[in-house]
KESENU-248755 format. One record per residue (C-alpha): residue in three letters; y, z, x. Coordinates in nm, 4 decimals. Each point is the difference from the previous one (the first is absolute). Example, Ala and Ser with C-alpha at 12.3 -4.5 7.8 and 13.67 -1.06 7.14 Angstrom:
REM KESENU-248755
ATOM / res / yy / zz / xx
ATOM / ALA / -0.4500 / 0.7800 / 1.2300 $
ATOM / SER / 0.3440 / -0.0660 / 0.1370 $
REM end
This chain:
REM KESENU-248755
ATOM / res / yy / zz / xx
ATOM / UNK / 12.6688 / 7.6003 / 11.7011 $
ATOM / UNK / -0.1650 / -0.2154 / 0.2662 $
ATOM / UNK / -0.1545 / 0.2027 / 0.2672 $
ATOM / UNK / 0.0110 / -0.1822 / 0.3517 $
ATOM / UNK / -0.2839 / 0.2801 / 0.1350 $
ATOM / UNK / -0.3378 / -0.0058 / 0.0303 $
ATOM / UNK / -0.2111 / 0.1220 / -0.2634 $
ATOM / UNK / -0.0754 / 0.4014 / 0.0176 $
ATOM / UNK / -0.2202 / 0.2147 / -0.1652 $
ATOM / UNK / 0.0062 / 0.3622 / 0.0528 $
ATOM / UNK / -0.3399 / 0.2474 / -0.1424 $
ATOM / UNK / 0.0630 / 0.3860 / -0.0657 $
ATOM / UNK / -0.3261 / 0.1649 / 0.0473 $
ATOM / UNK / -0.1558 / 0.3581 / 0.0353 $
ATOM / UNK / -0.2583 / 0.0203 / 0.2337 $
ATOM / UNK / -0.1549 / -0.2072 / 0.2771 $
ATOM / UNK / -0.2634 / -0.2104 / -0.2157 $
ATOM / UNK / 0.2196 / -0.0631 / -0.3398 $
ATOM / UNK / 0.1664 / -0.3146 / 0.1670 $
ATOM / UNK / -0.3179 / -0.1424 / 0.0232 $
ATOM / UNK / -0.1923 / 0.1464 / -0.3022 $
ATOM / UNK / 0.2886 / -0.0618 / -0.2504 $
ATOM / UNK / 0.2033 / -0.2839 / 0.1929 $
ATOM / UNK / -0.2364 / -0.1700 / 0.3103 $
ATOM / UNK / -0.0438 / -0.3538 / -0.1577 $
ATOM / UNK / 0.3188 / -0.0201 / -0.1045 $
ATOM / UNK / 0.1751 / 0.0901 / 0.3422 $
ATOM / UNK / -0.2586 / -0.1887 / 0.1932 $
ATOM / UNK / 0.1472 / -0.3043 / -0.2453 $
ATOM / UNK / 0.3357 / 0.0108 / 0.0585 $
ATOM / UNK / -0.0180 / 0.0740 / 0.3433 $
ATOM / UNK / -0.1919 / -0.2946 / 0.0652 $
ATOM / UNK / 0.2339 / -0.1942 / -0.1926 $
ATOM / UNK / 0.3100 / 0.1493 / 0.2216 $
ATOM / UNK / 0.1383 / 0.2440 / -0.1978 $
ATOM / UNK / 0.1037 / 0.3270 / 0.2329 $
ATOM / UNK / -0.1978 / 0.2644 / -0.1177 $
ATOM / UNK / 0.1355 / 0.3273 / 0.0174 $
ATOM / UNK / -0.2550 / 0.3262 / -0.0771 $
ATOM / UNK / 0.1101 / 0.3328 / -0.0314 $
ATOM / UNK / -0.2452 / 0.2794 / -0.0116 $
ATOM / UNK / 0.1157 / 0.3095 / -0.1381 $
ATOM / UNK / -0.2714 / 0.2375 / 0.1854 $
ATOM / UNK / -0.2733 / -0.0188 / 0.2520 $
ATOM / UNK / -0.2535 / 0.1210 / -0.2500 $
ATOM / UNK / -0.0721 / 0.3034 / 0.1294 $
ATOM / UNK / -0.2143 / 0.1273 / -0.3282 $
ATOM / UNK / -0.2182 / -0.2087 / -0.0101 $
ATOM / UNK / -0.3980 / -0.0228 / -0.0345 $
ATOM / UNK / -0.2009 / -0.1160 / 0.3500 $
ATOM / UNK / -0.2749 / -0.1791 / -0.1297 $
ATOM / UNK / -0.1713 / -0.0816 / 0.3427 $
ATOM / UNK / -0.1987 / 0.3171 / 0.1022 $
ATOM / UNK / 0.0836 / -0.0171 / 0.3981 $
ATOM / UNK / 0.4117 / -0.0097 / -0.0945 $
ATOM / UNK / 0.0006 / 0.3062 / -0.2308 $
ATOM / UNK / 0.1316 / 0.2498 / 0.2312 $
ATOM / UNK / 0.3330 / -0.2234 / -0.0258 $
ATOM / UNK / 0.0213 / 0.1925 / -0.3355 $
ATOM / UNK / 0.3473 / 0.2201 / -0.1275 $
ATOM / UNK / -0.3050 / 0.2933 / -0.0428 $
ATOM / UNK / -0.1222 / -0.0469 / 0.3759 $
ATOM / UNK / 0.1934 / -0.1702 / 0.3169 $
ATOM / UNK / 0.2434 / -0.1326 / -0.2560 $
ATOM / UNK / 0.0772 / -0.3700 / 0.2042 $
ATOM / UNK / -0.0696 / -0.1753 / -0.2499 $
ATOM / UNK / 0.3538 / -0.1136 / -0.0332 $
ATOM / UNK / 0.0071 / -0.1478 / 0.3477 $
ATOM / UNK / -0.3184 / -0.2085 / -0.0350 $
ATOM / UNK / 0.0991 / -0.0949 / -0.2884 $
ATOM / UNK / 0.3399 / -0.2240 / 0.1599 $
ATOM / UNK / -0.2908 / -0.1730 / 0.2442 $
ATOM / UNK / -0.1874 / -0.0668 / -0.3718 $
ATOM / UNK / 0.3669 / -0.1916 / -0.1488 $
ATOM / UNK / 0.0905 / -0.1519 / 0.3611 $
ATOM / UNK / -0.3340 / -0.2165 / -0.0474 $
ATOM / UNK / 0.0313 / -0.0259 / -0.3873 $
ATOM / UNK / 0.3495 / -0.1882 / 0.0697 $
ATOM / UNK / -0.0973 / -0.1566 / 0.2946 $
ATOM / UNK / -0.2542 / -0.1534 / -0.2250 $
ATOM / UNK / 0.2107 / -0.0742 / -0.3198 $
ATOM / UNK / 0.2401 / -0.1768 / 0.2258 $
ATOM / UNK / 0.2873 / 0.3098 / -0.0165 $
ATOM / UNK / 0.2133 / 0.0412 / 0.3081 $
ATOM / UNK / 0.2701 / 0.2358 / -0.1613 $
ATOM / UNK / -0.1657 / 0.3151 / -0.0928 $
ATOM / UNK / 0.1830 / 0.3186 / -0.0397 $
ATOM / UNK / -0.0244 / 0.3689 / -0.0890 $
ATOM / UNK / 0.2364 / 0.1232 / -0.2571 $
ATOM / UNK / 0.2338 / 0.2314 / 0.1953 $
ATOM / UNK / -0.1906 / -0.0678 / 0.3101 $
ATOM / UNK / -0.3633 / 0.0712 / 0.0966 $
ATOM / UNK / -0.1446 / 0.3242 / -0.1565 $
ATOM / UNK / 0.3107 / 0.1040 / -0.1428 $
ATOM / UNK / -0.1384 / 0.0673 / -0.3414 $
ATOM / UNK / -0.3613 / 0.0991 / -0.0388 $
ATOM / UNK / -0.2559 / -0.0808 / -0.2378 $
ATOM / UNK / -0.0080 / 0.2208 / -0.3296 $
ATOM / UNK / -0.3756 / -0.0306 / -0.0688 $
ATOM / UNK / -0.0988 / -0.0006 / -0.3486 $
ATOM / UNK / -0.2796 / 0.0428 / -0.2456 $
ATOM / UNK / -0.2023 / -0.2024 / -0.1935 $
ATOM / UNK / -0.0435 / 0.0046 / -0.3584 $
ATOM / UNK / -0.1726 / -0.1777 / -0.2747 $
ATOM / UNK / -0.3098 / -0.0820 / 0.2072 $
ATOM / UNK / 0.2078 / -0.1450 / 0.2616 $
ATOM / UNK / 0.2123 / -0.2203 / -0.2344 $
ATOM / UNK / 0.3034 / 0.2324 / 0.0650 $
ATOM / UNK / 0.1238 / 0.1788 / 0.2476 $
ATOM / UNK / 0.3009 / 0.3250 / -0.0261 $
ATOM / UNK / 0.1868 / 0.1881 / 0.2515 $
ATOM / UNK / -0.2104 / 0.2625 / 0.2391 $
ATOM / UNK / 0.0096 / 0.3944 / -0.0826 $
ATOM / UNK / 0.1864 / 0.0213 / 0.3151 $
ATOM / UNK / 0.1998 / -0.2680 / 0.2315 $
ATOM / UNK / 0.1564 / 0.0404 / 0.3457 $
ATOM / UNK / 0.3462 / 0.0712 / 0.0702 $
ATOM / UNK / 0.0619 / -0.3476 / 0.1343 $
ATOM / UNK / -0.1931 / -0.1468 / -0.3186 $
ATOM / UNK / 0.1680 / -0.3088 / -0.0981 $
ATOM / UNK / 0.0237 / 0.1437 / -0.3369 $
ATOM / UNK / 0.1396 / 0.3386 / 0.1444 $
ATOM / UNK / 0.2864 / -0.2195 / 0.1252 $
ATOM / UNK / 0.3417 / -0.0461 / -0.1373 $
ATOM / UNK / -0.0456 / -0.3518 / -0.1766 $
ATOM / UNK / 0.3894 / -0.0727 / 0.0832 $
ATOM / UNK / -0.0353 / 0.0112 / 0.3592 $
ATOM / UNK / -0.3438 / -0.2055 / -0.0387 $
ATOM / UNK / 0.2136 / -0.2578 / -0.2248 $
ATOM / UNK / 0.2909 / -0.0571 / 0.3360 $
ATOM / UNK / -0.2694 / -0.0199 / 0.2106 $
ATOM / UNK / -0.1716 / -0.3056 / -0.1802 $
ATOM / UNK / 0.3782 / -0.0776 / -0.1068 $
ATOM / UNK / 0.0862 / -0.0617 / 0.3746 $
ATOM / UNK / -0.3152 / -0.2389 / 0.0789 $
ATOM / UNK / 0.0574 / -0.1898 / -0.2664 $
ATOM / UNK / 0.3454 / -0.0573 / 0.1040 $
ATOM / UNK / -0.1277 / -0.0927 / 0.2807 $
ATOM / UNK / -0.2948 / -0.2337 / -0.1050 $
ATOM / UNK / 0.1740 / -0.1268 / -0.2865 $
ATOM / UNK / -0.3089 / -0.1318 / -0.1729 $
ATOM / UNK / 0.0790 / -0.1919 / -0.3274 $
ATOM / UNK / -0.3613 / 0.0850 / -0.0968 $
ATOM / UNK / -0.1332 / 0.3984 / -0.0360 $
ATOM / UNK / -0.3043 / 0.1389 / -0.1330 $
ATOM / UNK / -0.1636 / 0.3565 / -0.0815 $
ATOM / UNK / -0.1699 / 0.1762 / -0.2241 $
ATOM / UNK / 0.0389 / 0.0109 / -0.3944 $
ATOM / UNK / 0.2016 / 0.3201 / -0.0988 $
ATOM / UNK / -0.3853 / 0.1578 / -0.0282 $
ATOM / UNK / -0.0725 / -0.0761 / 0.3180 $
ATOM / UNK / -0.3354 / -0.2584 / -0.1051 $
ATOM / UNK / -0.1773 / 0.3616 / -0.0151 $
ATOM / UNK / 0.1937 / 0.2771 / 0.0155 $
ATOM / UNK / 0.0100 / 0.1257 / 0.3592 $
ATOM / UNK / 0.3307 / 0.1893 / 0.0568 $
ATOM / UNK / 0.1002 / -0.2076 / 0.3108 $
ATOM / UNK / -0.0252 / -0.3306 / -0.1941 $
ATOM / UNK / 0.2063 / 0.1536 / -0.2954 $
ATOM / UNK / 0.2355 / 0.1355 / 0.2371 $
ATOM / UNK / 0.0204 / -0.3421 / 0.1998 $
ATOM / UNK / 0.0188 / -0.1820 / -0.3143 $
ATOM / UNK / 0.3391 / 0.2121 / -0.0947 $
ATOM / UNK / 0.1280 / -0.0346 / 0.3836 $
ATOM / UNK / -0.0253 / -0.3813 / -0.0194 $
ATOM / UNK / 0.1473 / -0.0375 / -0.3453 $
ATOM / UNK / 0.3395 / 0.2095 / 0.0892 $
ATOM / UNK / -0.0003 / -0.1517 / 0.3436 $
ATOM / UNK / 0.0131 / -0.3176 / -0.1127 $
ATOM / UNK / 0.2379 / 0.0470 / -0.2842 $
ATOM / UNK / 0.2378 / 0.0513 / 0.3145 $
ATOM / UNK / -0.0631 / -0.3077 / 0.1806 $
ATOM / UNK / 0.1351 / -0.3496 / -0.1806 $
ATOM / UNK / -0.2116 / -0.1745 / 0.2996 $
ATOM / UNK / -0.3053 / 0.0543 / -0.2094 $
ATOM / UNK / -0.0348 / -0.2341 / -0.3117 $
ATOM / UNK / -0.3393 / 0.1244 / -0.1101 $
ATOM / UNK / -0.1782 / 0.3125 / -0.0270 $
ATOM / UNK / -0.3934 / -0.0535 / -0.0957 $
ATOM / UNK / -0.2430 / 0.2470 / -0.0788 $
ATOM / UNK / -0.3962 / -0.0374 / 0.1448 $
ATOM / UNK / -0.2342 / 0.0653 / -0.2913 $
ATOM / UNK / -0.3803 / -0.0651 / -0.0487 $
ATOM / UNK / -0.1061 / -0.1972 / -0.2724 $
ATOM / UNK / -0.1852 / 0.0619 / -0.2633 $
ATOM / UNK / -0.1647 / -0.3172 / -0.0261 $
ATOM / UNK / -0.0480 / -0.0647 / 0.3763 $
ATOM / UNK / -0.1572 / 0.3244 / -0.0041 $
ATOM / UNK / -0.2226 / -0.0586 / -0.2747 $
ATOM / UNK / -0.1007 / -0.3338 / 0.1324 $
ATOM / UNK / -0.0822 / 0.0717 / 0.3566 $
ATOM / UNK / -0.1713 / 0.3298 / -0.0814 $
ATOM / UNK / -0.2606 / -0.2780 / -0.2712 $
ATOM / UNK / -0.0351 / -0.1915 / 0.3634 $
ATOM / UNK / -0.1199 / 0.2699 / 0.1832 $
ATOM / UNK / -0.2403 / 0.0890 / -0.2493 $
ATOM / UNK / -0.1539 / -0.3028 / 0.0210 $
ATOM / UNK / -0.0065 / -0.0539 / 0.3802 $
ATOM / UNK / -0.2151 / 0.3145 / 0.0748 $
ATOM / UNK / -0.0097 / 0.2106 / 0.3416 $
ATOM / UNK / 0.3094 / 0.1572 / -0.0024 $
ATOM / UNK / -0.0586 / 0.3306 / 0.1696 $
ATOM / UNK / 0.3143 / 0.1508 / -0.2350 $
ATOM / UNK / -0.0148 / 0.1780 / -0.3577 $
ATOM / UNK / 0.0922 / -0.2726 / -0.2516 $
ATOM / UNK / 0.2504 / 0.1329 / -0.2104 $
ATOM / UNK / 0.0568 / -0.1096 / -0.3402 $
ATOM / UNK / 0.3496 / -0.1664 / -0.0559 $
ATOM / UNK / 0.1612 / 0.2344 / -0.1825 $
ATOM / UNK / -0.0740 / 0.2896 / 0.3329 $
ATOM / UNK / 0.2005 / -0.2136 / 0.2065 $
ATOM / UNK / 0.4085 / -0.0051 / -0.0211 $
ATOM / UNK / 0.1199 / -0.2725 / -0.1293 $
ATOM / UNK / 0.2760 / -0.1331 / -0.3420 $
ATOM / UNK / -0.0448 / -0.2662 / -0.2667 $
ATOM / UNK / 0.1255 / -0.3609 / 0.0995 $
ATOM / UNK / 0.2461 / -0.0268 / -0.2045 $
ATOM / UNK / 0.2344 / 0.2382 / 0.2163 $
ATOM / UNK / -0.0277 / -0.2026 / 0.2970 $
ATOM / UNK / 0.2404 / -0.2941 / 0.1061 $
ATOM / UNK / -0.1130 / -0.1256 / 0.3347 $
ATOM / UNK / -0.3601 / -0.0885 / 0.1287 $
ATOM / UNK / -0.0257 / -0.1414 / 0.3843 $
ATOM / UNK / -0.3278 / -0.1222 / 0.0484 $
ATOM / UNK / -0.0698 / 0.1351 / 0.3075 $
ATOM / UNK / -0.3624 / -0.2344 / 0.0748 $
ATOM / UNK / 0.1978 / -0.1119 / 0.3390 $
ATOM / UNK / 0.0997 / 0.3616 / 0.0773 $
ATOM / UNK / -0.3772 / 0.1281 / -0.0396 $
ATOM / UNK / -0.1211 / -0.0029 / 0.3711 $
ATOM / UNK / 0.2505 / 0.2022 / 0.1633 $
ATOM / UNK / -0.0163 / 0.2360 / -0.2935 $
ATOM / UNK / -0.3166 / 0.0435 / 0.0794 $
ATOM / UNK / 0.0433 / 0.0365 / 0.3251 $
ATOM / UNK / 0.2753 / 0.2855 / -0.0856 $
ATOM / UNK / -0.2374 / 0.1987 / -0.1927 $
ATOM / UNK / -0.2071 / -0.0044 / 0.2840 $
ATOM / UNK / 0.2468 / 0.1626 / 0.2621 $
ATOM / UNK / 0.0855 / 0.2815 / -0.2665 $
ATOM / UNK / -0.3367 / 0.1324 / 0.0830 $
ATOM / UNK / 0.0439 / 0.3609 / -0.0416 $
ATOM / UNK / 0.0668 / -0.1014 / -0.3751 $
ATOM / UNK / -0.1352 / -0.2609 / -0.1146 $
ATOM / UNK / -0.3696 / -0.2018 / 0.0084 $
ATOM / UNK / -0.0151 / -0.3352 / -0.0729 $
ATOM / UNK / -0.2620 / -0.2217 / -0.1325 $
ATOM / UNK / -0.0270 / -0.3908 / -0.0473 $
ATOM / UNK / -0.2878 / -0.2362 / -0.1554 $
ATOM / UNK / -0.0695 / -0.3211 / 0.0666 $
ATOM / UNK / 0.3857 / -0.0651 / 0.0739 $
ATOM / UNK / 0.0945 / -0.2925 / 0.1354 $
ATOM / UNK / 0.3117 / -0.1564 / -0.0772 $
ATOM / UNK / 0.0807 / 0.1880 / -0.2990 $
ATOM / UNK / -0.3636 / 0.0192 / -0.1746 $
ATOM / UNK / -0.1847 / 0.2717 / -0.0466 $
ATOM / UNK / 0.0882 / 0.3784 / -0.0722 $
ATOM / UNK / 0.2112 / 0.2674 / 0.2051 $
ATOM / UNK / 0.0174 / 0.3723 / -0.0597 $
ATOM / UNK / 0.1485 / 0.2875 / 0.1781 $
ATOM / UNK / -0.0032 / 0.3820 / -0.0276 $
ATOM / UNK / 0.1896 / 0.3127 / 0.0819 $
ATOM / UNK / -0.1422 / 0.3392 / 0.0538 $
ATOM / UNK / -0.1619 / 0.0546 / -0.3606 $
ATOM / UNK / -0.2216 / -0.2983 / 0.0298 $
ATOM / UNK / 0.0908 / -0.2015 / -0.2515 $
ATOM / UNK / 0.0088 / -0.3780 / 0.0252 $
ATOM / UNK / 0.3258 / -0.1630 / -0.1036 $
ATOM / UNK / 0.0013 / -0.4005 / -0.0016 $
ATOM / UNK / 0.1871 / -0.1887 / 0.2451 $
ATOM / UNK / 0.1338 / -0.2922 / -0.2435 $
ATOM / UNK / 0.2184 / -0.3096 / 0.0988 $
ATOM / UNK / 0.3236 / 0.0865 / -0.1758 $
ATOM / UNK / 0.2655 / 0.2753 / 0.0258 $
ATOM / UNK / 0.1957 / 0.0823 / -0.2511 $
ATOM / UNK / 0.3476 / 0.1113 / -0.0822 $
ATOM / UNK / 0.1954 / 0.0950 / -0.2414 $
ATOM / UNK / 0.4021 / -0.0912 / 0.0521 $
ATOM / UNK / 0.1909 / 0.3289 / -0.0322 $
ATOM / UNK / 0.3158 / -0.1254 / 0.0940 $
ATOM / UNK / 0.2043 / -0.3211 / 0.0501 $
ATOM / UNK / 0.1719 / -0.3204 / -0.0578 $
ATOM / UNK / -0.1186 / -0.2817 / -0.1702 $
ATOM / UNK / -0.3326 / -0.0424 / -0.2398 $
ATOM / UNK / -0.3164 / 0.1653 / 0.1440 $
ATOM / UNK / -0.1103 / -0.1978 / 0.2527 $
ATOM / UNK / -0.4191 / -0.0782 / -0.0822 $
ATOM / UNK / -0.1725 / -0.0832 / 0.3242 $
ATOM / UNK / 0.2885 / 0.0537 / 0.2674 $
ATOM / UNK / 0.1810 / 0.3125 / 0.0741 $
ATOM / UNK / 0.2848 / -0.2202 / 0.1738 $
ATOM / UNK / -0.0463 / -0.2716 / -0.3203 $
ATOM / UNK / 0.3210 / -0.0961 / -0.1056 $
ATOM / UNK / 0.2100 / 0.1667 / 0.2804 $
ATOM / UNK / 0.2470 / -0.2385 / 0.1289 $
ATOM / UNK / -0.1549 / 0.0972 / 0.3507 $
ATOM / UNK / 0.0062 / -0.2190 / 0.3678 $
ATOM / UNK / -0.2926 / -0.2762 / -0.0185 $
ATOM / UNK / -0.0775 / 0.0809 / -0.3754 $
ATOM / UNK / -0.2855 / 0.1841 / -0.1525 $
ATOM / UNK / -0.1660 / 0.1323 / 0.3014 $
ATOM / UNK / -0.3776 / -0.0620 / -0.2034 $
ATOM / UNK / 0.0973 / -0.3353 / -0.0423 $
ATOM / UNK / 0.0583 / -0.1126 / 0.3325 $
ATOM / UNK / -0.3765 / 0.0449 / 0.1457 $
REM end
């Protein structure tokens, strides 16, 4: 089939942040290169942990606003990552964050004791599945991408996006590939041995087995994202309320990045993403979501 359309990619995610945690090299990428990237965002994120001091009373337990400050937070995260289409799934603050609850020193993370009534894990996961059913319809991306059926951690919104993606696309014969986002276990590994080295990170240094992340040998696609870095950088940055950042010595690629959430643990900010292909046509494609797609203009990673 020879598809006379631009290239399009299309990114399930949970919260405000995940785009760019799990996905922001790779969007900033393909946008660059012209693809139309689409983002849908599945809550605003209410549930989650302030980590600057002066913006705690956003919190669910206080003012609860966090939600709203949180859409300001994406707005510049996209702006910066080159995203123009953003949406909420079922509109803005339809479904709610359903918190959760780490486990495993942080490695894990399960559902919380109790979740609000608009929870997107209290919803009806049919009526979630037409709503992403209709913008994909819509967007016909050839290219989508979520979480593994595990959601990378556990955290019941990325399980429950994961399963809204899969049955939504199952629906739609626009989209030719499904991929999931996964760390990897040697990327991991390998950046957290380069921060240990660099010194002055002001994060915990994990070891590499405390951090998320699956063996190689599962995954089938790895976009260096070196290109991508800056303005995933400069995403982290606008999802303040969530995220610190911290560079060494970078300059055009060199040197060391780390970032951490709420628990203060540094995670490395490496030069590849990884996927694993969960469904589609053709062989796995190994450095090119769109590889192989008979798409307008070619492989859009080849073109640059």
């Amino acid at each position: 089939m020879t598809l006379t359309t631009e290239p399009r990619l299309l990114l399930v995610h949970a919260h405000p942040d995940d785009e760019t945690l799990w996905t922001g090299g790779t969007i900033a990428r393909y946008a660059a290169a012209g693809v139309h990237v689409t983002l849908v965002t599945c809550t605003l994120g209410e549930e989650g942990e302030v980590i600057p001091s002066e913006l705690r009373g956003l919190d669910s337990s206080a003012a609860d606003q966090l939600g709203g400050y949180r859409i300001g937070e994406l707005n510049e995260a996209c702006a910066a990552l080159g995203v123009s289409d953003q949406r909420f799934l079922g509109g803005t603050g339809h479904w709610r964050d359903s918190g959760m609850v780490w486990q495993q020193h942080g490695k894990t993370a399960v559902a919380a004791p109790e979740t609000h009534p608009r929870a997107l894990v209290a919803g009806d996961i049919g009526a979630q599945t037409t709503q992403l059913e209709e913008v994909l319809r819509e967007v016909e991306p050839q290219v989508v991408v979520t979480y593994a059926s595990d959601g990378g951690y556990g955290h019941p919104d990325h399980v429950r996006a994961h399963r809204i993606t899969v049955a939504a696309t199952e629906r739609v014969p626009a989209v030719r590939r499904l991929f999931y986002a996964t760390p990897s276990a040697a990327a991991v590994r390998d950046g957290i041995d380069k921060l240990a080295v660099t010194g002055g990170m002001p994060f915990t240094l994990p070891g590499a087995d405390e951090l998320p992340a699956v063996d190689d040998t599962a995954i089938s696609t790895v976009i260096d994202v070196s290109d991508g870095l800056p303005a995933k950088f400069d995403a982290l940055r606008a999802h303040r309320t969530q995220v610190r950042l911290w560079t060494a010595e970078w300059d055009g690629g060199s040197g060391a990045a780390a970032y951490a959430l709420s628990n203060g643990m540094g995670q490395p900010v490496v030069s590849t993403e990884h996927y694993v292909l969960g469904r589609g046509e053709g062989a796995p494609p190994s450095a090119d979501l769109f590889g192989g797609l008979d798409v307008a203009g070619g492989d859009p990673l080849e073109r640059r």
